[in-house]
Biopython code that builds the backbone (N, CA, C, O; Angstrom):
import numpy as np
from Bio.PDB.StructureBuilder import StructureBuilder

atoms = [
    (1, "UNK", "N", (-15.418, 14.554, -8.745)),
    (1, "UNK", "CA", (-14.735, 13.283, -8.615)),
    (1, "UNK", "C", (-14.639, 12.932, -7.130)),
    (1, "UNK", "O", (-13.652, 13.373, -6.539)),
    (2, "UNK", "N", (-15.412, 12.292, -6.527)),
    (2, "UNK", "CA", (-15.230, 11.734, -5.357)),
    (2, "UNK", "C", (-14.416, 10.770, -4.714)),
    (2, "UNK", "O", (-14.610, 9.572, -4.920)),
    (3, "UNK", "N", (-13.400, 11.227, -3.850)),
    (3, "UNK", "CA", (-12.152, 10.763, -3.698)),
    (3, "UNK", "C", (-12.558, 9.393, -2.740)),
    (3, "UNK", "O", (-11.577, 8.658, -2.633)),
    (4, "UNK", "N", (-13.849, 8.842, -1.972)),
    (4, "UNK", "CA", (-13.744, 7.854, -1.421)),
    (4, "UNK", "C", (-12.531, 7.117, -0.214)),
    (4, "UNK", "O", (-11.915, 7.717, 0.666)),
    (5, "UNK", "N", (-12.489, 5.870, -0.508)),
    (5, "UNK", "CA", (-11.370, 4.912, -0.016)),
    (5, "UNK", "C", (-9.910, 5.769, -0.362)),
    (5, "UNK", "O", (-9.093, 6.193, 0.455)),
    (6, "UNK", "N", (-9.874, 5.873, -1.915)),
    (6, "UNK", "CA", (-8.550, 6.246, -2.691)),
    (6, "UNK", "C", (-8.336, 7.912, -1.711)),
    (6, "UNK", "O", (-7.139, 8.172, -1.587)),
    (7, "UNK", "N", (-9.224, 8.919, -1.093)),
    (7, "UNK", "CA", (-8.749, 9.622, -0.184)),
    (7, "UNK", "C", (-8.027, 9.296, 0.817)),
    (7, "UNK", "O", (-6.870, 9.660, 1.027)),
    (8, "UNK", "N", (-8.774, 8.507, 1.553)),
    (8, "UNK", "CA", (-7.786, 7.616, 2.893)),
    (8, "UNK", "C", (-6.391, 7.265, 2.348)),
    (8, "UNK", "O", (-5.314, 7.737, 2.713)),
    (9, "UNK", "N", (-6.598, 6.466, 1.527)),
    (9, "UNK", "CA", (-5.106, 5.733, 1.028)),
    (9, "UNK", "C", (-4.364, 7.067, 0.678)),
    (9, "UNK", "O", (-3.344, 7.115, 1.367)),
    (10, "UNK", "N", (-4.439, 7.780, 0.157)),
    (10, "UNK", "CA", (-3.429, 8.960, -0.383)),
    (10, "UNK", "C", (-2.839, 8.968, 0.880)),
    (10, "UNK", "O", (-1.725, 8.548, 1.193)),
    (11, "UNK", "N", (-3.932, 9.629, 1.768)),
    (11, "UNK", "CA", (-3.602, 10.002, 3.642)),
    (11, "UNK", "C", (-2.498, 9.378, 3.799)),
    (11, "UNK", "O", (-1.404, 9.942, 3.824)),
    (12, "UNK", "N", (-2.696, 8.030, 3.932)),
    (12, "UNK", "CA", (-1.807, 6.983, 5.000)),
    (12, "UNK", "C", (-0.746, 7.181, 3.875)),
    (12, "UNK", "O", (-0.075, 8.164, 4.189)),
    (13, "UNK", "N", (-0.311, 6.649, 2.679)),
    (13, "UNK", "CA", (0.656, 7.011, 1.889)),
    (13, "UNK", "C", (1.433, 8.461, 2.067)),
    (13, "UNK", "O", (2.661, 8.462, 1.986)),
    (14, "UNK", "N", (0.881, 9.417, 2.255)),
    (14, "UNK", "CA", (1.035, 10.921, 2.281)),
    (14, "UNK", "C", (2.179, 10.812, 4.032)),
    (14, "UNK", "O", (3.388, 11.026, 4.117)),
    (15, "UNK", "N", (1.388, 10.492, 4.953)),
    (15, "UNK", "CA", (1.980, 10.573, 6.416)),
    (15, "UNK", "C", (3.689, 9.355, 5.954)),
    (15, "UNK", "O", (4.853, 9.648, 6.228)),
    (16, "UNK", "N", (3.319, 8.378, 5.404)),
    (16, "UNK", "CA", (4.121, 7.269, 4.943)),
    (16, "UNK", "C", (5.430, 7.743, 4.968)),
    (16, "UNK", "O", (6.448, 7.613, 5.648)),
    (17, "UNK", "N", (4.941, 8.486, 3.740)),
    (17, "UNK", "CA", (6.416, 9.335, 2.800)),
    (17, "UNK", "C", (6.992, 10.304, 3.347)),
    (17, "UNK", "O", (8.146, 10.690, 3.161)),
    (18, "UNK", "N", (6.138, 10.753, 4.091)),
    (18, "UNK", "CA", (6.308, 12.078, 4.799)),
    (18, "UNK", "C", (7.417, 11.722, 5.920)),
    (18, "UNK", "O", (8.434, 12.414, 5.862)),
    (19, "UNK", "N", (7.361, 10.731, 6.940)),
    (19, "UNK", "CA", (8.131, 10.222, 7.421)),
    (19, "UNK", "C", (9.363, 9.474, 7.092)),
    (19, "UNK", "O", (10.155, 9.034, 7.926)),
    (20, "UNK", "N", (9.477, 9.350, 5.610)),
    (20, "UNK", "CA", (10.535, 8.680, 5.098)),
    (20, "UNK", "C", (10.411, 8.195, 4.512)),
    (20, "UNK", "O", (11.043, 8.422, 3.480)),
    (21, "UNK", "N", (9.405, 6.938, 4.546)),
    (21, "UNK", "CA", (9.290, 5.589, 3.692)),
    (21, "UNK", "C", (8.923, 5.359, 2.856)),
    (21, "UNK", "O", (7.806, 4.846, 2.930)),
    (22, "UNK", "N", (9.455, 5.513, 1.585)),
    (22, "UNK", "CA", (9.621, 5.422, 0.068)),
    (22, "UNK", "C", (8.319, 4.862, -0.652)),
    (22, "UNK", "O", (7.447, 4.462, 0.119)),
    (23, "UNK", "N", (8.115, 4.793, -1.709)),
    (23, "UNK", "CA", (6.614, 4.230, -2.060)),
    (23, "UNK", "C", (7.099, 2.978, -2.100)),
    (23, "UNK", "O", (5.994, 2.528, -1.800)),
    (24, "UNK", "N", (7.979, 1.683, -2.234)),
    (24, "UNK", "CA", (8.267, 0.535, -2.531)),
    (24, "UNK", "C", (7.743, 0.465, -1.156)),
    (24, "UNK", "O", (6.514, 0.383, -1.143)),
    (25, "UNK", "N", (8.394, 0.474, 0.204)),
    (25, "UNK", "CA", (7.527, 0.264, 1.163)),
    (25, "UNK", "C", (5.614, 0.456, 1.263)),
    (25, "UNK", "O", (4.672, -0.294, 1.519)),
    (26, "UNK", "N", (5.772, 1.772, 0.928)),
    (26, "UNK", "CA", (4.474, 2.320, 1.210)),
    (26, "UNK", "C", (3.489, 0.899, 0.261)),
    (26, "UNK", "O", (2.898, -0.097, 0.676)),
    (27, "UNK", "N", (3.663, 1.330, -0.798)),
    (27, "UNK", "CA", (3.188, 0.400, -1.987)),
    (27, "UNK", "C", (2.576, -1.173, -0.935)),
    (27, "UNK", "O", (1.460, -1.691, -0.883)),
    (28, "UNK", "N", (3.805, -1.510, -0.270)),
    (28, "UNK", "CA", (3.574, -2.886, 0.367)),
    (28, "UNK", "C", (2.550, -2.539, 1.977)),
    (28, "UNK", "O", (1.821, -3.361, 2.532)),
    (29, "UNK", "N", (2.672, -1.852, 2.188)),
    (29, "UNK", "CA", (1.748, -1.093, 3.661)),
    (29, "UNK", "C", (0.450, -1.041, 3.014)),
    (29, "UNK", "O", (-0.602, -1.328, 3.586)),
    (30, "UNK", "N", (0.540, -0.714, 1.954)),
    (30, "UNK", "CA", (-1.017, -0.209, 1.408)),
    (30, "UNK", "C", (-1.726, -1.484, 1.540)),
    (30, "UNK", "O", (-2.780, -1.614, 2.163)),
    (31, "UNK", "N", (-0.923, -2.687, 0.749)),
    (31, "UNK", "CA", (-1.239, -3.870, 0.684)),
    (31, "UNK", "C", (-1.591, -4.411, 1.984)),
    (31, "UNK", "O", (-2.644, -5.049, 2.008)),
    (32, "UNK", "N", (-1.061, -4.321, 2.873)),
    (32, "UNK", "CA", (-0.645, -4.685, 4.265)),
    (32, "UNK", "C", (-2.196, -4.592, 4.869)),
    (32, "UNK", "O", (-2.965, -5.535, 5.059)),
    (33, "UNK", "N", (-2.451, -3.026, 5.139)),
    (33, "UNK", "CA", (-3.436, -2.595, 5.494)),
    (33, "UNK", "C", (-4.703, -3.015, 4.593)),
    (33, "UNK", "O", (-5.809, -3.119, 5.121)),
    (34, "UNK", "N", (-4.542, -3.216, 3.432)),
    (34, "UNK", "CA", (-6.361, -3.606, 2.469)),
    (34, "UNK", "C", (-6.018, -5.106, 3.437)),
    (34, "UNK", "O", (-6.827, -5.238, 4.356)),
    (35, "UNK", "N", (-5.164, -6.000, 3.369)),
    (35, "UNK", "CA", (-5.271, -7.890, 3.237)),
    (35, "UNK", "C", (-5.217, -7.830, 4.931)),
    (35, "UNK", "O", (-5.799, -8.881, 5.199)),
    (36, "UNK", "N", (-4.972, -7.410, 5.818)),
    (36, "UNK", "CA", (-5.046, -7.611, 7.025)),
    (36, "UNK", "C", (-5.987, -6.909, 7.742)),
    (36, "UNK", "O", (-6.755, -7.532, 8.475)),
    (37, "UNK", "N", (-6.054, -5.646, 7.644)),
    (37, "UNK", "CA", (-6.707, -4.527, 8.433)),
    (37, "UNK", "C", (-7.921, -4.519, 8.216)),
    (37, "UNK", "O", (-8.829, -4.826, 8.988)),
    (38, "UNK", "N", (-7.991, -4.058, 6.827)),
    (38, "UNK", "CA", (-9.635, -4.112, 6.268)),
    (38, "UNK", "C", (-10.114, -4.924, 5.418)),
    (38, "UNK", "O", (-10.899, -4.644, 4.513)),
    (39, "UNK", "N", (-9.549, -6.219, 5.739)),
    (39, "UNK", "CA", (-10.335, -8.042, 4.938)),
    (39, "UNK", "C", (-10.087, -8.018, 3.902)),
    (39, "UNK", "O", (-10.454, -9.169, 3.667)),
    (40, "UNK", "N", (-9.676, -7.596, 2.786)),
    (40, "UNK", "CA", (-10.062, -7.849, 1.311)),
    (40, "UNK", "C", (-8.603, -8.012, 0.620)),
    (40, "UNK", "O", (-7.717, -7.216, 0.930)),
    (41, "UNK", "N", (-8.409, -8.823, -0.116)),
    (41, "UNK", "CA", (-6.972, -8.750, -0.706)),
    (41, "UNK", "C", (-7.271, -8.501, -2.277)),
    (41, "UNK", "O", (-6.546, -9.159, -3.023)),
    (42, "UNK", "N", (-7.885, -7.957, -2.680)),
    (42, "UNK", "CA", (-8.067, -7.813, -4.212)),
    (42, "UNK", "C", (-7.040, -6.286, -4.197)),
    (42, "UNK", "O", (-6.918, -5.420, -3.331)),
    (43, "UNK", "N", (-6.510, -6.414, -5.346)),
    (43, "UNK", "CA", (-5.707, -4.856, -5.759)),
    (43, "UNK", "C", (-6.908, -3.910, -5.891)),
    (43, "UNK", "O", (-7.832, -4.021, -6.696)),
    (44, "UNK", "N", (-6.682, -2.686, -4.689)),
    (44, "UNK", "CA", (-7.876, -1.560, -5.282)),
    (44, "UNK", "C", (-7.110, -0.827, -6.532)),
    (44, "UNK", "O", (-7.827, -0.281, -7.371)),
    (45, "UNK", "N", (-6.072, -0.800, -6.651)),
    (45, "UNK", "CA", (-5.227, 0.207, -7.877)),
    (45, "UNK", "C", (-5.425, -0.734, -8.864)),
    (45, "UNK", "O", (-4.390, -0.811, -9.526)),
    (46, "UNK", "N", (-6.276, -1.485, -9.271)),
    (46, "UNK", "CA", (-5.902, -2.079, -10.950)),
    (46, "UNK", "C", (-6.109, -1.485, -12.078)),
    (46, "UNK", "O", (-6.977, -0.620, -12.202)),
    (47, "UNK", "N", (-5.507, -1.789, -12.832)),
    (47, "UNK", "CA", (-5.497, -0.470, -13.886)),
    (47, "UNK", "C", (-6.101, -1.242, -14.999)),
    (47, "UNK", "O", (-5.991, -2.467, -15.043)),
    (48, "UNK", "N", (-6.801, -0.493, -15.990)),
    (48, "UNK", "CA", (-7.576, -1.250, -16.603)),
    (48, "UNK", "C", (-9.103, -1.172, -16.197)),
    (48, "UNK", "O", (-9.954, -1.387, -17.059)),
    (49, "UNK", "N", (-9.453, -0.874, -14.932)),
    (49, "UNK", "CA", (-11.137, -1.137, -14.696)),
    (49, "UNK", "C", (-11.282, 0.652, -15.005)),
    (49, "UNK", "O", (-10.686, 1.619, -14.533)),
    (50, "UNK", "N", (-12.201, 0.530, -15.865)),
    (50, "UNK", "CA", (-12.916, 1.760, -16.405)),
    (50, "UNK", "C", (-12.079, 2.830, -17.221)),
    (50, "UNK", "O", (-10.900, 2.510, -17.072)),
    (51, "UNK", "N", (-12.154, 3.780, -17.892)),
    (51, "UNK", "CA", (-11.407, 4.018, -18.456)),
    (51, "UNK", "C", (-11.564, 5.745, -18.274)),
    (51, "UNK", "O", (-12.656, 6.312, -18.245)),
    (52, "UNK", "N", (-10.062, 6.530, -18.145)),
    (52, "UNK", "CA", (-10.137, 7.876, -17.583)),
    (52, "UNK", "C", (-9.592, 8.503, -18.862)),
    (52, "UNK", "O", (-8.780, 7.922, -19.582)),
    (53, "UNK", "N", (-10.109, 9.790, -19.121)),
    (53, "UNK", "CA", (-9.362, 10.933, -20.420)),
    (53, "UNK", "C", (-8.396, 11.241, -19.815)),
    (53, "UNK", "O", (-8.195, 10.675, -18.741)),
    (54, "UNK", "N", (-7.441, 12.267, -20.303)),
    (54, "UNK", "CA", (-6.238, 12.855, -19.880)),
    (54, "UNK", "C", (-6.818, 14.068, -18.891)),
    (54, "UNK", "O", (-5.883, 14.508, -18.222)),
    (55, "UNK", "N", (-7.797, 14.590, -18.661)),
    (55, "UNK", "CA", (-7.707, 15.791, -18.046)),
    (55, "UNK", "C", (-8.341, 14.586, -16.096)),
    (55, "UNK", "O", (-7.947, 14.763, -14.943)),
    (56, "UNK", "N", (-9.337, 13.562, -16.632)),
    (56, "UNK", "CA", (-9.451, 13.143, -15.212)),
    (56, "UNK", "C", (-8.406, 12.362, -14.456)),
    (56, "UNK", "O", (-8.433, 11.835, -13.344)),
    (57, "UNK", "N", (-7.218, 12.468, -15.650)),
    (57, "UNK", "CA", (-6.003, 11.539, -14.961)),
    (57, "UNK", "C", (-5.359, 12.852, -14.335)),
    (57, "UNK", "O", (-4.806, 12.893, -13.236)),
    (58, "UNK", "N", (-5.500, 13.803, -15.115)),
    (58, "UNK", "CA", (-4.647, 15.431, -14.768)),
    (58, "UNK", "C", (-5.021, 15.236, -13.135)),
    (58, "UNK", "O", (-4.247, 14.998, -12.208)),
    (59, "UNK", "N", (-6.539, 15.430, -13.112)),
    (59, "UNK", "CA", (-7.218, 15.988, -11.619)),
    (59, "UNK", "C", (-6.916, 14.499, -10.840)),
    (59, "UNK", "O", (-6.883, 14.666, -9.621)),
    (60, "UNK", "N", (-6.772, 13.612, -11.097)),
    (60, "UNK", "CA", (-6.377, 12.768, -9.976)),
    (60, "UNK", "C", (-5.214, 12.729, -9.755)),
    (60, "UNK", "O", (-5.056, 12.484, -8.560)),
    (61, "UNK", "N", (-4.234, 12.847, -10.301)),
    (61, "UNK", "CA", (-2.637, 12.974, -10.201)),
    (61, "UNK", "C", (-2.651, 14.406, -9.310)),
    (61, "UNK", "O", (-2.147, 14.170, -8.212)),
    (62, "UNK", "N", (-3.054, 15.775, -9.425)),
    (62, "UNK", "CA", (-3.359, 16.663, -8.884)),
    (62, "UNK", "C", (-4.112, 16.425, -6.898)),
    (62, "UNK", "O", (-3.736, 16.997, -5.875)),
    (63, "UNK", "N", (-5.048, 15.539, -7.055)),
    (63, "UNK", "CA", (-5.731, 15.416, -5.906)),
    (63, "UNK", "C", (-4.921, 14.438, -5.151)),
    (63, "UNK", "O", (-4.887, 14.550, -3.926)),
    (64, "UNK", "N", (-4.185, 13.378, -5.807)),
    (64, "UNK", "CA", (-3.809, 12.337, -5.080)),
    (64, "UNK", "C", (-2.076, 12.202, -5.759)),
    (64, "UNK", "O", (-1.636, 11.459, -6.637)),
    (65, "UNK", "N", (-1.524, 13.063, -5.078)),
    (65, "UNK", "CA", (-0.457, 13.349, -6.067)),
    (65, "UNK", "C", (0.653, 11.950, -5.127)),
    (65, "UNK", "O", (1.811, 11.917, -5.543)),
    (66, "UNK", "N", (0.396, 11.174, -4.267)),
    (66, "UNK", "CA", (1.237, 10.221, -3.862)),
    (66, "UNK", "C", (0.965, 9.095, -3.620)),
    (66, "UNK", "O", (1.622, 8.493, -2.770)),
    (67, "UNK", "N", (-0.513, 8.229, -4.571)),
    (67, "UNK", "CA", (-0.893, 7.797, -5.089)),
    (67, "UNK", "C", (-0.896, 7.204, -6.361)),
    (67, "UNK", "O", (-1.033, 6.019, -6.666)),
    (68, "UNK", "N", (-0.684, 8.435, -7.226)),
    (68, "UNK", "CA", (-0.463, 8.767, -8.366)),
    (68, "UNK", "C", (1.094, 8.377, -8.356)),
    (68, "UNK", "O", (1.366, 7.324, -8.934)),
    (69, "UNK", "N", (2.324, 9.210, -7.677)),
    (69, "UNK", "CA", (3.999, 8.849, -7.764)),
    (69, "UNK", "C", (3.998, 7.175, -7.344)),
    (69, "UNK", "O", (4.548, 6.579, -8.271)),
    (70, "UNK", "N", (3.703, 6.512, -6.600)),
    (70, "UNK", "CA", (3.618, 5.132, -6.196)),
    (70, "UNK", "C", (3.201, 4.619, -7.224)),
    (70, "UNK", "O", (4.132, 4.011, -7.753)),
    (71, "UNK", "N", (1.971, 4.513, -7.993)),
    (71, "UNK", "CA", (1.938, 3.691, -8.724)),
    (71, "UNK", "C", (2.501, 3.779, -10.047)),
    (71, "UNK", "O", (2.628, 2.717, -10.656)),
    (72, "UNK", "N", (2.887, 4.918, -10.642)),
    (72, "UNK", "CA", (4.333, 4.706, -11.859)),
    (72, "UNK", "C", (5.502, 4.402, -11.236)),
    (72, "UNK", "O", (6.438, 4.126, -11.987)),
    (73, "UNK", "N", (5.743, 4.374, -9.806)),
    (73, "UNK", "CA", (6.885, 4.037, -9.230)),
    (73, "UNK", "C", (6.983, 2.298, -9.181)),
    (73, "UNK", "O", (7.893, 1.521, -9.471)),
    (74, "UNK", "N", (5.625, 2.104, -8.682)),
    (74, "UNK", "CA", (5.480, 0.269, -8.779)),
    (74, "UNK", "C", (5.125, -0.377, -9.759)),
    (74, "UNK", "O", (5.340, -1.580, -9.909)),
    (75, "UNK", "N", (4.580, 0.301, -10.483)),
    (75, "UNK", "CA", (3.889, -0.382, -11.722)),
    (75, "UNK", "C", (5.001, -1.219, -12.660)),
    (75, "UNK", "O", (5.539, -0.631, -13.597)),
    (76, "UNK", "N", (5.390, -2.918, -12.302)),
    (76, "UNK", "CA", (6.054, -3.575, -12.866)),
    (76, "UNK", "C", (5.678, -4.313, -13.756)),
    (76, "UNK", "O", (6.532, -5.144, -14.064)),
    (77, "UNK", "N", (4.041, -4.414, -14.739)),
    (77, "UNK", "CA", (4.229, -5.100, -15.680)),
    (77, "UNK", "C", (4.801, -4.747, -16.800)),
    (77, "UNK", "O", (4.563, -5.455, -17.778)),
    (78, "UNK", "N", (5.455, -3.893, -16.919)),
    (78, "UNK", "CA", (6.678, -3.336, -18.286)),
    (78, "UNK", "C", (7.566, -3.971, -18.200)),
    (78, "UNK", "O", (7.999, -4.525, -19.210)),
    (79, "UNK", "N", (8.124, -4.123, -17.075)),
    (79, "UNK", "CA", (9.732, -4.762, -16.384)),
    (79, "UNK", "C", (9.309, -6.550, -16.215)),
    (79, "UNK", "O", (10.099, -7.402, -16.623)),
    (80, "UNK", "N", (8.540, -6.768, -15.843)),
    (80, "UNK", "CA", (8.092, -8.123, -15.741)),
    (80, "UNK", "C", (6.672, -8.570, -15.944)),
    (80, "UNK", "O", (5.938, -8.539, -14.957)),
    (81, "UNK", "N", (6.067, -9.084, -17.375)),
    (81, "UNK", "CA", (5.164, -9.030, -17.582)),
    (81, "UNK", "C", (4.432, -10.171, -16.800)),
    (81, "UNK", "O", (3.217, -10.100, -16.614)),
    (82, "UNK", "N", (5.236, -11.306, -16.307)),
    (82, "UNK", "CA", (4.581, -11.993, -15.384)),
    (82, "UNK", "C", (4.286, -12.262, -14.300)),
    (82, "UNK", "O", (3.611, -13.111, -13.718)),
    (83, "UNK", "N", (4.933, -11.349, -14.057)),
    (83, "UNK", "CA", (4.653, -10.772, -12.631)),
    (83, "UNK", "C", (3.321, -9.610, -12.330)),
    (83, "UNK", "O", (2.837, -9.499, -11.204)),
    (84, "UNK", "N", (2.812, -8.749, -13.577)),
    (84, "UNK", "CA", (1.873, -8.102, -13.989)),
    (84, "UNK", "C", (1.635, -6.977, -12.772)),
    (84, "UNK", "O", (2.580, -6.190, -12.828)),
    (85, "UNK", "N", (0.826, -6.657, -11.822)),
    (85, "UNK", "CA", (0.614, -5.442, -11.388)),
    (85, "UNK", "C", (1.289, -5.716, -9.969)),
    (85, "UNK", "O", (2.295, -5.208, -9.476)),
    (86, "UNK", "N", (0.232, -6.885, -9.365)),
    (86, "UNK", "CA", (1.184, -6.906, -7.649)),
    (86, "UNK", "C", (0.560, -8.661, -7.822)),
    (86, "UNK", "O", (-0.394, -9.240, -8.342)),
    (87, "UNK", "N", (1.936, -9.036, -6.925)),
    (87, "UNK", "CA", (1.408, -10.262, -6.417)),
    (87, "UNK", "C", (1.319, -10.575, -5.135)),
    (87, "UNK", "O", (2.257, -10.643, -4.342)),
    (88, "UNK", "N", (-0.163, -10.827, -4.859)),
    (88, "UNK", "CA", (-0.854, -11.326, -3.855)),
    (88, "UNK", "C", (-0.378, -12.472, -2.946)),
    (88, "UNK", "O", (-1.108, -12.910, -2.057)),
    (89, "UNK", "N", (0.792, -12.928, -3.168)),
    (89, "UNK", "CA", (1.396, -14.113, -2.778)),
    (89, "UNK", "C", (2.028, -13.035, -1.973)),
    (89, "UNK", "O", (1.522, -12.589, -0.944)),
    (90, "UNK", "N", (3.258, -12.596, -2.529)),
    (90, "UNK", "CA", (4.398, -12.225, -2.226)),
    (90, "UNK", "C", (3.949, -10.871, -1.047)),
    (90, "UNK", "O", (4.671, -10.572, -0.096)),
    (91, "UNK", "N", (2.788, -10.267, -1.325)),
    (91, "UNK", "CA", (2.195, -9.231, -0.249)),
    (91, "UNK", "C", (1.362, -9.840, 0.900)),
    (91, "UNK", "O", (0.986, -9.289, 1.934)),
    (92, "UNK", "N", (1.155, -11.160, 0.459)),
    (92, "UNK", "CA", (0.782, -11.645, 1.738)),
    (92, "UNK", "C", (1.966, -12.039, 2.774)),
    (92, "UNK", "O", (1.689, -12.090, 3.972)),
    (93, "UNK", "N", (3.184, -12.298, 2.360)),
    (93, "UNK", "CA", (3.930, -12.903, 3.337)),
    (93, "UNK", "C", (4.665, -12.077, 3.685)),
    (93, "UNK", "O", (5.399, -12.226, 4.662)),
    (94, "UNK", "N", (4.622, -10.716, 2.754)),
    (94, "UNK", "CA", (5.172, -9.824, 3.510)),
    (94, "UNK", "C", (4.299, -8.934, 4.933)),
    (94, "UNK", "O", (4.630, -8.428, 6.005)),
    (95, "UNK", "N", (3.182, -9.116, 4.230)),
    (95, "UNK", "CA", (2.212, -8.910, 5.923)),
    (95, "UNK", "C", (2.806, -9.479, 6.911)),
    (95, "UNK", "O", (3.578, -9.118, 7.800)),
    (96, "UNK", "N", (2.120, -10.791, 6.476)),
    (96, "UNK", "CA", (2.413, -12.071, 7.553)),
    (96, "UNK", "C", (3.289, -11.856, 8.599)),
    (96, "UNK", "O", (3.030, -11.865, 9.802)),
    (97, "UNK", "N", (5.063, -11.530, 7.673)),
    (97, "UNK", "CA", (6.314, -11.526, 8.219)),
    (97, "UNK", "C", (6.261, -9.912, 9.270)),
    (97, "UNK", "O", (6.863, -9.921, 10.344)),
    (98, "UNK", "N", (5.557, -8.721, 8.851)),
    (98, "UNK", "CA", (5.565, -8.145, 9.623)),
    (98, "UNK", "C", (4.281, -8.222, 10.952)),
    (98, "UNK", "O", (4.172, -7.504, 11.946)),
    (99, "UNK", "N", (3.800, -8.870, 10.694)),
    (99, "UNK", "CA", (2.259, -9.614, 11.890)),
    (99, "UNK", "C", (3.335, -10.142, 12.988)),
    (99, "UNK", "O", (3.603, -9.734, 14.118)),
    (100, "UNK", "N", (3.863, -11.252, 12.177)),
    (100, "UNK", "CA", (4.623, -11.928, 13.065)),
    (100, "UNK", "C", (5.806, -11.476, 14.024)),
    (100, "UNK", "O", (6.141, -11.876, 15.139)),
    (101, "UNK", "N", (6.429, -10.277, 12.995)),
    (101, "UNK", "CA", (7.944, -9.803, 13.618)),
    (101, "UNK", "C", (7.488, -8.642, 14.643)),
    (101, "UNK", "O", (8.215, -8.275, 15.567)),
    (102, "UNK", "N", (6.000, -8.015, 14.343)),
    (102, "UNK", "CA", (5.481, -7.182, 15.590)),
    (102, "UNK", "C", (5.144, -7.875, 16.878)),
    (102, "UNK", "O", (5.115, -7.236, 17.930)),
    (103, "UNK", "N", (4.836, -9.416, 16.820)),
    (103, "UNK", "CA", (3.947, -10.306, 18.122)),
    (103, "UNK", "C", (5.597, -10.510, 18.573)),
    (103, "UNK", "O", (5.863, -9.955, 19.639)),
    (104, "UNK", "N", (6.548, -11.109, 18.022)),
    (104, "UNK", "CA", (7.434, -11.577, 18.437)),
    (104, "UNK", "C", (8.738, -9.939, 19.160)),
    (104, "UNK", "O", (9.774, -9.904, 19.824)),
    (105, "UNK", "N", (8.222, -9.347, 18.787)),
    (105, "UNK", "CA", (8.955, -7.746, 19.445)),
    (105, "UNK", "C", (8.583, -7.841, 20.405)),
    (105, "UNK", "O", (9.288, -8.140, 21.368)),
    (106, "UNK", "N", (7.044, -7.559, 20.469)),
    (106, "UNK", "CA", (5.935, -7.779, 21.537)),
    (106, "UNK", "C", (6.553, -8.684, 22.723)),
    (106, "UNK", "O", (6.685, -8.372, 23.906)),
    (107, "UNK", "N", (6.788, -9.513, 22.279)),
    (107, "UNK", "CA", (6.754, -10.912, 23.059)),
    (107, "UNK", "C", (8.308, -10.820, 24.067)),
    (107, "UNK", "O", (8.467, -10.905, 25.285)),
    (108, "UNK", "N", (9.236, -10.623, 23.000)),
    (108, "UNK", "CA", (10.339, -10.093, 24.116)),
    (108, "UNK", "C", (10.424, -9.013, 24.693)),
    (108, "UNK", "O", (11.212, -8.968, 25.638)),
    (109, "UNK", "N", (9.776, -7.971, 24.391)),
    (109, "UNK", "CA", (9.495, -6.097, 25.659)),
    (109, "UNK", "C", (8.460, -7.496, 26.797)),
    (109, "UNK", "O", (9.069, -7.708, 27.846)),
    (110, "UNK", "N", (7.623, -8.024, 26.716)),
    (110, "UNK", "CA", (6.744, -8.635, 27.794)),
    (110, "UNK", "C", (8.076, -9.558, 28.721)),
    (110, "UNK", "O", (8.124, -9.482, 29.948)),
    (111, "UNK", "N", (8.694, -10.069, 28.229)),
    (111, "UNK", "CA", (9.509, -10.899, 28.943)),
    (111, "UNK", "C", (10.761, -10.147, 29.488)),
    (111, "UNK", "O", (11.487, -10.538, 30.402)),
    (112, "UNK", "N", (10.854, -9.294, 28.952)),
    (112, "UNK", "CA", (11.934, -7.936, 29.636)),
    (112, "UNK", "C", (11.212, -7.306, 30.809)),
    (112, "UNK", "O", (11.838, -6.668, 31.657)),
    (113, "UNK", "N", (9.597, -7.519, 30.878)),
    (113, "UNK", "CA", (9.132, -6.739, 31.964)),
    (113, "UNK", "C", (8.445, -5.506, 31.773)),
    (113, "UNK", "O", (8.023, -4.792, 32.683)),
    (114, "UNK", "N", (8.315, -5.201, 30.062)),
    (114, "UNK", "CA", (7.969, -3.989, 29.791)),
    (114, "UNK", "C", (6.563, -4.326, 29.912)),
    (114, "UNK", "O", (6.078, -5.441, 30.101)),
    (115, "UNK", "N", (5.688, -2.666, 29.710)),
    (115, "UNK", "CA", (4.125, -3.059, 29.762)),
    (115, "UNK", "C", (3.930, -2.837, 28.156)),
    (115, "UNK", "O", (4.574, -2.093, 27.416)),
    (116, "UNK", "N", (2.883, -3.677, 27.853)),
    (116, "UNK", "CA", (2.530, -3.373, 25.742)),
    (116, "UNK", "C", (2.024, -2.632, 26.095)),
    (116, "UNK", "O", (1.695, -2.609, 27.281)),
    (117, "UNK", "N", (1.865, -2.133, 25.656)),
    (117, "UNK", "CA", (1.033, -0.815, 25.095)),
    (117, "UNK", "C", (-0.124, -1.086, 23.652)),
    (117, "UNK", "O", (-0.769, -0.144, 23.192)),
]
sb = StructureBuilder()
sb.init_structure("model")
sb.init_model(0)
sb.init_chain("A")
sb.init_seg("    ")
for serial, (resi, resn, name, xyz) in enumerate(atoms, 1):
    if name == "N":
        sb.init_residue(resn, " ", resi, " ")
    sb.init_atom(name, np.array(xyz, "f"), 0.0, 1.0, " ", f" {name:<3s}", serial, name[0])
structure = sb.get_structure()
């Protein structure tokens, strides 16, 4: 089973949590990073494309075990069916809002005199 992209993402999720930040964050970082970082805003987690037995769900829950906790942690179309897996609206502006609230941090350390980094 070749772990691909879904390796990386465990990674950055893995360091995420590791530092604190819960999968509801993480969940939205993941997003963050596919729609800003690396161009594409389609959900890579959709569930439904192709179909896995119980033992290749075993070995991916096993390989990608915070991957795997995030998405039964986010997975809201039970709780809100119209709202369904993620919305692309609502993860875009949460980018956005952190794009923006990093330039504008930025912007007052520059006017304090600090150097960016």
């Amino acid at each position: 089973m070749p772990l691909g992209a879904y390796g990386l993402y465990e990674a950055v999720l893995g360091a995420l949590v590791d530092g604190g930040v819960g999968y509801a964050i993480g969940h939205r970082a993941l997003h963050a990073l596919g729609s800003m970082v690396l161009g594409f805003v389609q959900e890579p987690f959709s569930p439904g494309v192709g179909e896995a037995d119980e033992a290749e769900l075993a070995l991916l829950a096993e390989r990608m075990p915070h991957l795997t906790a995030m998405m039964a942690a986010e997975f809201h179309a039970a709780s809100d069916p119209a709202l369904g897996w993620c919305d692309s609206q609502a993860e875009f502006e949460f980018t956005l809002s952190l794009l923006l609230d990093g330039i504008a941090r930025e912007a007052a350390k520059a006017a304090k005199g600090s150097v960016l980094n």
